[in-house]
FITI-960102 format. One record per residue (C-alpha): x, y, z; residue number from 1; residue in one letter. Coordinates in steps of 0.05 Angstrom, whole numbers, plus 32768, in hexadecimal, padded with zeros to 4 digits. Example, Ala and Ser with C-alpha at 12.3 -4.5 7.8 and 13.67 -1.06 7.14 Angstrom:
2
{{80F6 7FA6 809C} 1 A}
{{8111 7FEB 808F} 2 S}
***
This chain:
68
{{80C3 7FDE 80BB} 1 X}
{{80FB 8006 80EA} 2 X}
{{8130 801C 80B7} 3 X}
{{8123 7FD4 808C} 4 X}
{{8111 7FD9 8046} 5 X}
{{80DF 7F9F 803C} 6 X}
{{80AE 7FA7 7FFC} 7 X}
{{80DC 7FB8 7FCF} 8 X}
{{80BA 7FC3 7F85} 9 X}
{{80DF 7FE6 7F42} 10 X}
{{80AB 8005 7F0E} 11 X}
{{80BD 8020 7ECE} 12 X}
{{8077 804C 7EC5} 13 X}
{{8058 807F 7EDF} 14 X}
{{802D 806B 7F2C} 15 X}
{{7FE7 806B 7F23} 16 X}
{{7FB3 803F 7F43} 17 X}
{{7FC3 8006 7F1B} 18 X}
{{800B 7FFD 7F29} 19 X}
{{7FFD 8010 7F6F} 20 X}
{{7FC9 7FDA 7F7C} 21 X}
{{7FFB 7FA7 7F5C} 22 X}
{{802E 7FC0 7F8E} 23 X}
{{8004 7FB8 7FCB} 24 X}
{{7FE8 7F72 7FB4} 25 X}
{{8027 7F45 7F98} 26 X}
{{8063 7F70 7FC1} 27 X}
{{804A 7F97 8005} 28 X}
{{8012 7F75 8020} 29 X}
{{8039 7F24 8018} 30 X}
{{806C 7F3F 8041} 31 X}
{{803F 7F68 807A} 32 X}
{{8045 7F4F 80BD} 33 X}
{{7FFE 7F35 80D6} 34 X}
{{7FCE 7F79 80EC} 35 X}
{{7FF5 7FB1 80D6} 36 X}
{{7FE6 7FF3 80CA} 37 X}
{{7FF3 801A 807B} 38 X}
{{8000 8063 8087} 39 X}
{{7FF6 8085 8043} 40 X}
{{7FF7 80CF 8023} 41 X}
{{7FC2 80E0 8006} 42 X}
{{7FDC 80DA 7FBB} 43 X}
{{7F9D 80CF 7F8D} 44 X}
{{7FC2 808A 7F75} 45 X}
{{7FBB 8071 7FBF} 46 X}
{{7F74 806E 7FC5} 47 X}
{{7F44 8045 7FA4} 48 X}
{{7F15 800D 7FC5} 49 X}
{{7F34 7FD0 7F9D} 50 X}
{{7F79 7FED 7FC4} 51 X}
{{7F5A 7FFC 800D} 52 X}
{{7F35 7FB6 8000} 53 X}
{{7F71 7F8D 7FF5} 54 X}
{{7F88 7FAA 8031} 55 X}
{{7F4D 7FA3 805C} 56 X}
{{7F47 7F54 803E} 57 X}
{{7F8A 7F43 8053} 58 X}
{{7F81 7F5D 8096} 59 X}
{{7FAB 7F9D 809C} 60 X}
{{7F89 7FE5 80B0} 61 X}
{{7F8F 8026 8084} 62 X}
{{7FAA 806C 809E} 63 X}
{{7FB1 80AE 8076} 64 X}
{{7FD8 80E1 808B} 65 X}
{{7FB4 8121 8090} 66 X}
{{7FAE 8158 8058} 67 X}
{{7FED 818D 8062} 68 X}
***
């Protein structure tokens, strides 16, 4: 949020939906601020409806950025 770094989360793997979903669940979504909106690319990893449902549950809104 601004120029604050604020879900902060160190992998050693590759990304895939998996590690994502982790990331979202135990680091980003904790630390949201109530209704906010997740702009996202659209990077196979980031989509997946256990991911946009965590998001939905915990009452936060999903945006993709349009195809370049």
């Amino acid at each position: 949020m601004g120029t604050t770094l604020f879900a902060i989360g160190l992998f050693d793997c590759n990304i895939n939906r998996d590690v994502f979903y982790v990331w979202i669940t135990k680091i980003l979504l904790p630390e949201l601020p109530e209704n906010s909106v997740i702009f996202m690319d659209n990077a196979s990893f980031h989509k997946g409806k256990n991911i946009e449902q965590a998001i939905i549950n915990a009452g936060h809104q999903i945006e993709y950025l349009p195809r370049t």
